[in-house]
Structures are given as structure tokens and as C-alpha cells.
VOGU-3710 file (C-alpha; in Angstrom, 3 decimals, decimal comma):
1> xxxxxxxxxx> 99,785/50,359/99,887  98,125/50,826/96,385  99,561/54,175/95,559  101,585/56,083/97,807  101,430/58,993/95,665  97,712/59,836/96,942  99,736/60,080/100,512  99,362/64,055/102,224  102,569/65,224/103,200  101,201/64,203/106,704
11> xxxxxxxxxx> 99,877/60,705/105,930  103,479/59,529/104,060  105,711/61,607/107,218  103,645/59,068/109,355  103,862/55,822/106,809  107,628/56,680/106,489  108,052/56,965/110,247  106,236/53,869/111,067  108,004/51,763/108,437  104,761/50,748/106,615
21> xxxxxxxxxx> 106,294/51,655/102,892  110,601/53,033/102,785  111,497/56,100/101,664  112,801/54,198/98,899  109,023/52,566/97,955  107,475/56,152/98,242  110,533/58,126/96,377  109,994/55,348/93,099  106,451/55,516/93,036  106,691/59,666/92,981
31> xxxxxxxxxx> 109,842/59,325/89,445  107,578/56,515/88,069  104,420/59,480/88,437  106,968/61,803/86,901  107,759/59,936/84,449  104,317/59,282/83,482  102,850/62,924/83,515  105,674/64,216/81,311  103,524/65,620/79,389  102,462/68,384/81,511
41> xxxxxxxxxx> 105,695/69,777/81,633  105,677/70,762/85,285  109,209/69,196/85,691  112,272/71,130/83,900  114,750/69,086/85,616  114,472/65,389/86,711  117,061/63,765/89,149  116,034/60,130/89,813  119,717/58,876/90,697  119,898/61,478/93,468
51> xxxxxxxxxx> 116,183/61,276/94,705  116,986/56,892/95,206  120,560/57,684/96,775  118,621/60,650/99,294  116,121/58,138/100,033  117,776/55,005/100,994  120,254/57,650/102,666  116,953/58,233/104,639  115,951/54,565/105,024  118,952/54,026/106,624
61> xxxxxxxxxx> 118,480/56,836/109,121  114,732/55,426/110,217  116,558/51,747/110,846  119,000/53,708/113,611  115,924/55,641/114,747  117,472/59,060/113,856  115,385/61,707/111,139  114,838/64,696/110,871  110,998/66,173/110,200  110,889/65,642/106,613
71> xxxxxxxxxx> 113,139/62,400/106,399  112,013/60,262/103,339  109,495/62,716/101,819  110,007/63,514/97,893  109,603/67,088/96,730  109,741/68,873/93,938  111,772/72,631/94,418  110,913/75,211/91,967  113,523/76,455/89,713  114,602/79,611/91,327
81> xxxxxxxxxx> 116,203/78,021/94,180  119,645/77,710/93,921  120,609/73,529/94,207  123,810/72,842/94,240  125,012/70,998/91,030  121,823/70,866/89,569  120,215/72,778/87,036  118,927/76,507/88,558  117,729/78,357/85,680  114,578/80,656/86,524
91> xxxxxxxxxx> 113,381/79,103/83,610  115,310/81,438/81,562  117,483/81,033/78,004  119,971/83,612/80,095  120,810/80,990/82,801  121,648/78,779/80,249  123,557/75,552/81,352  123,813/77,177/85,149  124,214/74,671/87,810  125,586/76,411/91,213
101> xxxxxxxxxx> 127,837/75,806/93,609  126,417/76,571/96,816  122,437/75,918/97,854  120,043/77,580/98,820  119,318/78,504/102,408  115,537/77,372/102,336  116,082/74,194/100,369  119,324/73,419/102,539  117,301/73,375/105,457  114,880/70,665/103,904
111> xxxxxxxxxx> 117,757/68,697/102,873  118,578/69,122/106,894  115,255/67,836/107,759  115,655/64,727/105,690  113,403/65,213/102,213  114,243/63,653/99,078  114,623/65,977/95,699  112,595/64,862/92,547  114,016/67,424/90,675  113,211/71,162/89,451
121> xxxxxxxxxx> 109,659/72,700/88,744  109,057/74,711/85,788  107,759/78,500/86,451  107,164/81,872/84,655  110,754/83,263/83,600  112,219/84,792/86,473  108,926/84,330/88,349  107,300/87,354/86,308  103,750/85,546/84,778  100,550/84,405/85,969
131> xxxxxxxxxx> 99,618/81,727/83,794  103,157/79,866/83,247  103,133/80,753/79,665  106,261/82,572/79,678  108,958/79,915/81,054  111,816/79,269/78,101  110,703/75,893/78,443  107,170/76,264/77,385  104,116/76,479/79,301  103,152/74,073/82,176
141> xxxxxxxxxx> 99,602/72,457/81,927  97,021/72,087/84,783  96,243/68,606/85,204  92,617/69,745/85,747  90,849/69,628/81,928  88,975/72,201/80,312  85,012/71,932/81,086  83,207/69,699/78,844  86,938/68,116/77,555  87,312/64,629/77,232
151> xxxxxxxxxx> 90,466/62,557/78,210  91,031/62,146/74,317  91,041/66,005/73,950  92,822/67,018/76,934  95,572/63,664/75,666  95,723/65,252/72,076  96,250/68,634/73,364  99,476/67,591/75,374  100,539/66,041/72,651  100,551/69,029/70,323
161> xxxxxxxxxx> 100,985/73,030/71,800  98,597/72,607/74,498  96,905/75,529/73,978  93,275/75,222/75,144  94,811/73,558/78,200  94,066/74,992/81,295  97,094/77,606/82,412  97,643/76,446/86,093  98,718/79,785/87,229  102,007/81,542/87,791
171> xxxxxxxxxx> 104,692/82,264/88,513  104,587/78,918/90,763  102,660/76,839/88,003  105,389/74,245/88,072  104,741/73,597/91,422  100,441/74,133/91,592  100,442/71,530/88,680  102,935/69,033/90,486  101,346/68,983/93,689  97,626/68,803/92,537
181> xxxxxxxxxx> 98,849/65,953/90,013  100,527/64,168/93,177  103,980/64,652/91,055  105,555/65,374/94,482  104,045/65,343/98,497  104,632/69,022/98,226  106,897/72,167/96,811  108,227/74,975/97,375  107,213/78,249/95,592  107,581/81,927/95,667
191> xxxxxxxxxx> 105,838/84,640/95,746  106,129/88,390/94,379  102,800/89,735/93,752  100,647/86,861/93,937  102,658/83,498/92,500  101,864/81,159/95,276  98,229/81,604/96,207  97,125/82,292/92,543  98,341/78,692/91,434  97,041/76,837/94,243
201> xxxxxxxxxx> 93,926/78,432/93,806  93,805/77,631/90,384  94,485/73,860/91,002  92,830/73,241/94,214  95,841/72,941/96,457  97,093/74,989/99,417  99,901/77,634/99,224  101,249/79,904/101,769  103,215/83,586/100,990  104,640/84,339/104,973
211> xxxxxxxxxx> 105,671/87,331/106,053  108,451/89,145/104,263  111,460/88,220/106,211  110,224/84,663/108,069  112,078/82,482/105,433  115,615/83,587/103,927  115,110/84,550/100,021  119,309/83,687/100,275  120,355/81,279/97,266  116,793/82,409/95,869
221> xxxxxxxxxx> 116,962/83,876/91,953  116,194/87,592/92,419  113,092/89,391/90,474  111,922/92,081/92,975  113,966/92,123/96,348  111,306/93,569/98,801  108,716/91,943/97,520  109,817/88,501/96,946  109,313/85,549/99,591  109,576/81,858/99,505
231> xxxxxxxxxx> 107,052/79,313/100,415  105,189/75,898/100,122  102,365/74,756/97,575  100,865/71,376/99,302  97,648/69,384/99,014  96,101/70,250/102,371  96,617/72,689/105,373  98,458/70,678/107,791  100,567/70,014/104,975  101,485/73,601/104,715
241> xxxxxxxxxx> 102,122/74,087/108,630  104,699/70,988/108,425  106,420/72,546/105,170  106,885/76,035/106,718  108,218/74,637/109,893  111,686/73,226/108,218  111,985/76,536/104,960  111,086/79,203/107,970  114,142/80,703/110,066  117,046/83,245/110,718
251> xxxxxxxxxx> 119,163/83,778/108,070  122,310/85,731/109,072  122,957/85,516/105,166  120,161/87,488/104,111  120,130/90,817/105,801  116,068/91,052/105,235  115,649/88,338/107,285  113,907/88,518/110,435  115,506/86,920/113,741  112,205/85,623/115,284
261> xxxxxxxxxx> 111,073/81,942/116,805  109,424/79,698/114,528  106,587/78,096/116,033  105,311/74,628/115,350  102,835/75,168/112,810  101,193/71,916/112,923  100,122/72,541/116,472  97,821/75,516/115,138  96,140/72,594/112,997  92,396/72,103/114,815
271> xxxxxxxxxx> 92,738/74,959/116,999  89,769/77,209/117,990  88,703/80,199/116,210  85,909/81,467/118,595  86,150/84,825/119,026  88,494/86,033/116,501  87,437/88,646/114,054  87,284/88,379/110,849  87,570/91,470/108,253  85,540/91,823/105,228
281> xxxxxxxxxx> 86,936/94,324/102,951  84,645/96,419/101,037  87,073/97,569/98,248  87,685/93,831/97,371  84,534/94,140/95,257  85,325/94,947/92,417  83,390/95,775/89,395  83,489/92,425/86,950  83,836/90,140/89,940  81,015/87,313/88,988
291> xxxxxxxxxx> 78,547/85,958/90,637  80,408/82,876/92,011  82,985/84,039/93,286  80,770/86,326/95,558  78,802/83,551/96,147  82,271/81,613/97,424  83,283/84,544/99,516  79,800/84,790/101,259  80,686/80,948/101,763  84,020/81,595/103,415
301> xxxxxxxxxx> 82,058/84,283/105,758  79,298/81,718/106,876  82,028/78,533/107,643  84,056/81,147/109,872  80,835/82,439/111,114  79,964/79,201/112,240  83,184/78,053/113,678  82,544/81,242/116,197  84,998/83,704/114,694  83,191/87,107/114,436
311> xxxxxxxxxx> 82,875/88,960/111,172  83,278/92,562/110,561  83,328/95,171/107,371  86,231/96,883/107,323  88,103/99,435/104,724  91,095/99,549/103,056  90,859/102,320/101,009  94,451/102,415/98,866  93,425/98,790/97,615  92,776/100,046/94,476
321> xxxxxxxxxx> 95,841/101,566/93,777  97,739/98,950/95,052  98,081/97,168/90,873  99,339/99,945/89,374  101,758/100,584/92,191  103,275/97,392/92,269  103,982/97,225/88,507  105,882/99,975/89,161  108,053/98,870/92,219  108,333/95,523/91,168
331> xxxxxxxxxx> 109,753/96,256/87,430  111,754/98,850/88,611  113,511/96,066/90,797  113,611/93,618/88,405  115,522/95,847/86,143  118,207/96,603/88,825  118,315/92,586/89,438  118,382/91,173/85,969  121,529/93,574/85,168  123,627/91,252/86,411
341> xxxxxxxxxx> 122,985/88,887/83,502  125,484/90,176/80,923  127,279/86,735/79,469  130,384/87,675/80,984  130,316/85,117/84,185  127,913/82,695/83,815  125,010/81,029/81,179  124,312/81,975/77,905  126,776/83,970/76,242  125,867/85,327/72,229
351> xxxxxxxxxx> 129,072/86,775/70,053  129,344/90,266/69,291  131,737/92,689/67,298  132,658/93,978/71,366  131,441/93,766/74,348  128,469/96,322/74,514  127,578/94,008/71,172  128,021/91,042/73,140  125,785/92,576/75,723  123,364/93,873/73,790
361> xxxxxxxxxx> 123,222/90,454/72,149  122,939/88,550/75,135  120,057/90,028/76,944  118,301/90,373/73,582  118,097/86,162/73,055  118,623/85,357/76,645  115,294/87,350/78,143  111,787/86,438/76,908  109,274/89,028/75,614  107,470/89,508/79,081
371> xxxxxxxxxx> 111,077/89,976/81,103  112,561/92,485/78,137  109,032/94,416/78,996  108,951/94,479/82,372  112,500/95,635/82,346  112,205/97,780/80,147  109,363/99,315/82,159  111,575/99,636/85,179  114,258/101,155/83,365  111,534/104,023/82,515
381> xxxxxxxxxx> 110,093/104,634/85,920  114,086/105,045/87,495  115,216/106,945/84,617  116,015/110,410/85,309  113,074/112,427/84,876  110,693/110,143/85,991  111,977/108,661/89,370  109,990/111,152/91,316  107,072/110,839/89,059  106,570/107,095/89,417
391> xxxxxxxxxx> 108,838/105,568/91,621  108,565/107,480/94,424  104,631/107,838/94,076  104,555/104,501/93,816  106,547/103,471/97,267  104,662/106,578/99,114  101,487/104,312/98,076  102,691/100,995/99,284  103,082/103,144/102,382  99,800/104,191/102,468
401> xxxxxxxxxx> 98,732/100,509/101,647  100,912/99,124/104,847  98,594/101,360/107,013  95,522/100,397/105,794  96,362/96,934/107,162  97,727/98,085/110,421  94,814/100,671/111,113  92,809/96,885/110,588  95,088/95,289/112,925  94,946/97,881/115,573
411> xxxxxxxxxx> 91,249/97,808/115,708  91,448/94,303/117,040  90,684/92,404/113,394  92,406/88,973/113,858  93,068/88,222/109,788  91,034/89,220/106,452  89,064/87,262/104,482  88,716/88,417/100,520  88,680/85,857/97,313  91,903/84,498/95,914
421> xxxxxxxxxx> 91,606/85,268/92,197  88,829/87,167/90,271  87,869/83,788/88,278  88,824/79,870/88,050  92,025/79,084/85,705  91,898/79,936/82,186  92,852/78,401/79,265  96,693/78,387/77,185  96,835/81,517/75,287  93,604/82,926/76,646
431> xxxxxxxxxx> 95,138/85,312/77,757  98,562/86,054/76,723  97,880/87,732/73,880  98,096/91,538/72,889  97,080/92,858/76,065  99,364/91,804/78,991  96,940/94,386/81,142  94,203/91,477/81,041  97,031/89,023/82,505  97,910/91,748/85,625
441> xxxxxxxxxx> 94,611/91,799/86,135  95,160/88,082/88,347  96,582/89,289/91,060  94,088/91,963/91,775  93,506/90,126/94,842  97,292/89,198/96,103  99,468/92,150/95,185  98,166/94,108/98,475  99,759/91,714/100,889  103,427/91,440/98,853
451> xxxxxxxxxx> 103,087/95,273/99,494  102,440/95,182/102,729  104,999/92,357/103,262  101,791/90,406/105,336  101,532/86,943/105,473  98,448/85,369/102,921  96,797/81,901/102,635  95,240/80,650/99,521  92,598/77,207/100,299  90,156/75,691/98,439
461> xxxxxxxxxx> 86,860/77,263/98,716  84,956/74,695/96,103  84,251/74,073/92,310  83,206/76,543/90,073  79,666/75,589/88,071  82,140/74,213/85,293  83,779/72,306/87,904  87,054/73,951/88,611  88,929/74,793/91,807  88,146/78,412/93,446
471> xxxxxxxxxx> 90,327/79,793/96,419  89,873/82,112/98,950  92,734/83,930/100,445  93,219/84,938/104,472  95,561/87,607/105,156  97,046/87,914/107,940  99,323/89,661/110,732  103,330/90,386/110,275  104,500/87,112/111,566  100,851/85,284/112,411
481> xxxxxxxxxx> 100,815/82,712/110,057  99,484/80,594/112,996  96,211/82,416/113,123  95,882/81,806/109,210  96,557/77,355/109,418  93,761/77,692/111,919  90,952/79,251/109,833  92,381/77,909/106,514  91,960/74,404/108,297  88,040/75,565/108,957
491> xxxxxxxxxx> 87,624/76,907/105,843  89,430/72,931/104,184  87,135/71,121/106,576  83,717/72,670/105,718  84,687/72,893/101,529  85,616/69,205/101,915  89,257/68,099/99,971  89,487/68,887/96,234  91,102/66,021/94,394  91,541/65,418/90,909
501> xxxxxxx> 89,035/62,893/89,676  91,541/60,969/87,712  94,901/60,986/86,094  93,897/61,326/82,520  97,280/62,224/81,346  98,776/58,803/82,053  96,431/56,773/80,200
//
């Protein structure tokens, strides 16, 4: 096998299975890809030693015929899931040094299903970003390059700040830039407003948010409670059904999670869409959306036209309010959750004349300049004074948003078609700059199904004119992601696979 890294998720479960290449073969290959793609700074955390021993722990498993549905894969988990032992940081200067004691529920159950750790992804701090500028760590580059860049550029650029460097979205850049790099077969992300569907669609890959409640945020680093939800960032669609099968499930642990059957997602893989209707929300143009992404969306519409589904126009009217609501709910949680983080228990702990010093201290070095803002946002909005004026507004919207979707629903639409992001990735430092309204601005698109708690789809729709990945995003019915692997798999197999043209970074 000449490189085992340009394996799906699908193709190595089957090479694995079949004993064509070990778990052992396919585990070395994925370090030595690490190793070489350094650079890119989509790994925080490495873990070779216990990425061989899972692996030939796996091996020996397939030579008894036993396995479970993931047994021999590598992965790379993003670095707000709690692993036991090994470094769980958000990516923040606060978490210091943190390594827990107990694992996570999602990533326990891959561990169950036999997959092999590579180590931790790097991501926004505390999952609040779009771009993956604002990790402690620094910023993670895309491995697509700027238009008109040459390898030399794009080699010199890595080498210095990388700014110029395409951003590969956030707060799940870690992962977007892994996966599309073939760093790992696939991770897992998460997603608050937007953080899994942005970054694949930035990179060309696949990423699923489900449905608030189908996979257990337990052992999963806080930012906004209600909104967050974990998930997988692959290469293709099927890839995506097989990862959600093994993170999806009950969760007696987390008291938001929702005891319902998971099906076999892989079995919706191929499966007709004749007759399902498709909505087409009006309100999803919005003013400054170009030309090409139109022109994708009107692409989307004809493939699932084709494939028999039926389209329809349909309203949502509270879509635009749905941005400025959620930076008011999700802040306003964030502050609650990042309280915790005082240097008394646990990571980074900064000297003061007494404790409120020490405090004060703490938080002040520990948080970056986008987490100190957003909390200090939240802070505002559930101060006295001002709860009524903004907090409660704001949840009475995300009401009103909810029903939007389920008036939709109720008049027989199947799922909803709209773009993924309002343009293709931009560069490092384009955008995080004076303005952090510009950077909100991304998830124009996604923040309506986090409020909604709906399940949403990002898949490559094509390349922009400059030659970068574009997504589209399907939304989709509480606890339907079925529906959505069947037209994201129609959408993937008239667009064709996206695929990096080479891996410039290793030269």
C-alpha cells in the first residue's frame, strides 16, 4: 500500500479488517505524517508511545477475530475532550499543565470501539474563534495555500508567523486542518455556534453538529452549556455516518442527554432522496453574499433537484436576529462556565498579595484577549440591570427561532438547504484585527441551528474561482441526522471529492 494515509475512514476500517496493512502499519504511517506537517500546528499534543501500544493492542484483537467498529483506526481528538492522563487544555494558558483523571464519555466510547489516539488537536481557546487564531498555542494553518502562493511561500510562511496563511476555521481548526492534511482518518470536534461545519467547509472536508442531546457533552470542556455539542470532522460522508455511530448515545452522566436509539448511520449512505422536500430559505440571502456562493447554492438546489428530492421556498423570519442573540446567550454562559477557573484546584496558578489578588491575577494571564471579552460581555448582559434587557430578549428570540424551524418541519419540509459560510477561508490576521464584529460575521450561516439545537451538515460544494473549498450546509430535523448522510452523500457525489493537490508542507 503506497500511503495509507490517503485511506477514508471507510477504506482503512476495511484494509484493517481484512488484514491487508496492521493497525500498527496504518497508526506509523499517520505519527510519521504528524511528524512531518509540524509545521501547521494542528497537533498540541502528540502521543506516539500510546497510539503503537493501542494499535498492536488492536492487531492483536483482529488475529482472535474480535473488534470493535473502529478497531485499528488513528484519530486525532480535539483538545476539549477530557483524556485521561493526557494533556486537556482547551487550548488555554488557564489549564495549564492539566491532564485528567477520568475521560470523556464520547472519546471513551471510541476507545470502546477500538480506535487508536494520535494525540490532541489544537482549537480556538475554549472553542470561542472562527479562524483558530486565538488558541494559547498559536494559530493552526490550513494546509490549503493562499491563491497564486507557491510551495516556497506557503514553506517560508510556516516557518516564520504564518500570517498570510490561510486560517482553517474555528473553533475546530485543529481538527479541519488534520483531517484535510490526512494527519488523522478523522476527528472529533465541537460545535457552539458554528465550529464544526465552518472548518470543514473551509478545508473541504465533512463535519457534522447532531442534535443537542444525541452525543453526551460529559468529560467535554464547557463554553456555552445549551449550545454546545460534540461531533466528527472526516474526509467524506460515509465517513461521518461511521464516526457518529460509536460518539452518539445515552449518557446517564449528562442530564441533557437524550435517551434515544442510535441508528446505523452508514446504512443511510446511498439511500434515495425522491420525494423529499427540500427548503430554500429566503432570509439566508443576505446582503454582501457574492456571486459564488449563490452560484454554489443554486448548485446544491439543481444536484437535489435531480436526485428527485423536491424543492420549496420557505421563511424563517427571526434568522436575522439569530447573531446578535446568540452572542448574547452564549457569552453569558461562558462567563458562568469559565468561573470555575480561579488557580485554586487545578492549572495555572499566578501569586498575589491574597486571594482575590491571586484571582484577579490568574484569570488576567490565564484567559486570552477574545475569552476576557466574551466574558466580560456575559458578565454585562446577567448583571443586574440588564438581565431582562438582554438576556431574557435574547432566549425569548431563540424561542422564536426554534419555531421558525418547526413551523418548516410541520409543513412537511424534509431538511434545509442554505450555504455554509458567507466566503472561502481567509487569510492569518485578515481578520482578527480591531473589529471582532467582522470575525462573528462567519457563522451567519450556522448559529441558527446551535439555537435551535437541530442537527446541521457541512459538505463540499466545489472550489471557489481562486480554487478553494466552499460548503454547503443541510439542516435538519431534532434527531434526523439520517435524512442529512443521505443528501450530503448526493450533494459529495455530484461535487466530486475535494483533495488537496499535494503536501507542500513536507517537502
Amino acid at each position: 500500500m503506497s500511503d495509507p494515509t490517503r485511506l477514508t475512514l471507510a477504506e482503512a476500517r476495511d484494509a484493517v479488517r481484512s488484514k491487508s496493512i496492521s493497525s500498527l502499519e496504518l497508526t506509523q504511517a499517520h505519527l510519521d505524517a504528524v511528524a512531518k506537517a509540524r509545521l501547521l500546528n494542528a497537533y498540541v499534543t502528540e502521543t506516539p508511545d500510546r497510539a503503537l501500544a493501542m494499535a498492536k493492542a488492536s492487531d492483536e484483537r483482529i488475529a482472535k477475530g474480535e473488534g470493535g467498529a473502529l478497531e485499528g483506526l488513528p484519530l486525532g481528538i480535539k483538545d476539549l475532550y477530557a483524556t485521561e492522563g493526557v494533556h486537556t487544555q482547551a487550548c488555554s494558558h488557564i489549564l495549564d499543565g492539566f491532564k485528567p483523571k477520568y475521560e470523556s464519555t464520547v472519546s471513551s466510547q471510541l476507545w470502546r470501539d477500538g480506535a487508536v489516539l494520535l494525540g490532541k488537536l489544537n482549537m480556538d481557546e475554549f472553542a470561542m474563534g472562527s479562524s483558530n487564531e486565538t488558541s494559547f498555542y498559536g494559530p493552526v494553518a490550513s494546509p490549503w495555500l493562499p491563491p497564486n502562493w507557491t510551495k516556497e511561500q506557503g514553506l517560508a510562511a510556516l516557518g516564520g508567523n504564518r500570517q498570510g496563511l490561510l486560517v482553517p476555521g474555528g473553533s475546530s481548526g485543529g481538527s479541519a486542518s488534520a483531517v484535510a492534511a490526512h494527519l488523522c482518518l478523522a476527528a472529533t470536534a465541537t460545535d457552539t455556534g458554528g465550529s464544526i461545519r465552518q472548518p470543514a467547509a473551509f478545508t473541504g472536508t465533512v463535519g457534522i453538529k447532531p442534535t443537542y442531546g444525541r452525543c453526551s457533552r460529559w468529560g467535554l470542556v464547557a463554553f456555552a452549556s445549551s449550545l454546545d455539542q460534540a461531533g466528527p470532522i472526516t474526509r467524506t460522508v460515509r465517513d461521518c455516518a461511521i464516526m457518529m455511530r460509536s460518539m452518539a448515545g445515552f449518557d446517564p452522566k449528562d442530564t441533557t442527554s437524550v435517551d434515544t436509539p442510535v441508528p446505523d448511520y452508514e446504512q443511510a449512505i446511498g439511500a434515495s432522496v425522491r420525494g423529499m422536500k427540500i427548503g430554500i430559505p429566503r432570509e439566508y440571502r443576505v446582503d454582501g453574499m457574492s456571486d459564488e456562493i449563490e452560484a454554489l447554492w443554486q448548485k446544491g438546489i439543481d444536484w437535489l433537484r435531480d436526485a428527485g428530492a423536491e424543492i420549496v421556498d420557505i421563511s424563517l423570519p427571526h434568522t436575522k436576529t439569530a447573531l446578535p442573540a446568540y452572542y448574547i446567550v452564549a457569552p453569558a454562559e461562558a462567563s458562568s462556565n469559565l468561573a470555575r477557573y480561579d488557580g485554586v484546584r487545578y492549572g495555572l496558578r499566578e501569586q498575589g498579595r491574597d486571594i482575590v489578588d491571586m484571582y484577579e491575577k490568574t484569570r488576567a494571564k490565564g484567559f486570552g484577549k477574545e475569552v476576557r471579552r466574551r466574558i466580560m460581555i456575559g458578565t454585562y448582559v446577567l448583571s443586574a440591570g440588564y438581565y431582562d434587557a438582554y438576556y431574557v430578549r435574547a432566549q425569548k428570540i431563540r424561542t422564536l427561532i426554534k419555531r421558525d424551524f418547526e413551523i418548516a418541519y410541520a409543513d412537511g419540509v424534509d431538511a434545509i438547504l442554505t450555504p455554509a459560510t458567507p466566503s472561502a477561508a481567509f487569510g492569518i490576521g485578515e481578520k482578527a484585527g480591531a473589529d471582532p464584529i467582522e470575525m462573528y460575521l462567519n457563522d451567519i450561516f450556522t448559529v441558527t441551528v446551535n439555537m435551535a439545537g437541530l442537527p446541521g451538515i457541512a459538505v463540499p460544494g466545489g472550489l471557489s474561482s481562486e480554487g478553494l473549498p466552499l460548503g454547503l450546509q443541510l439542516i435538519g430535523k431534532p434527531f434526523d441526522e439520517s435524512t442529512l448522510f443521505s443528501l450530503a452523500e448526493v450533494i459529495e457525489r455530484a461535487a466530486g471529492r475535494i483533495t488537496l493537490p499535494n503536501a507542500w508542507w513536507a517537502d
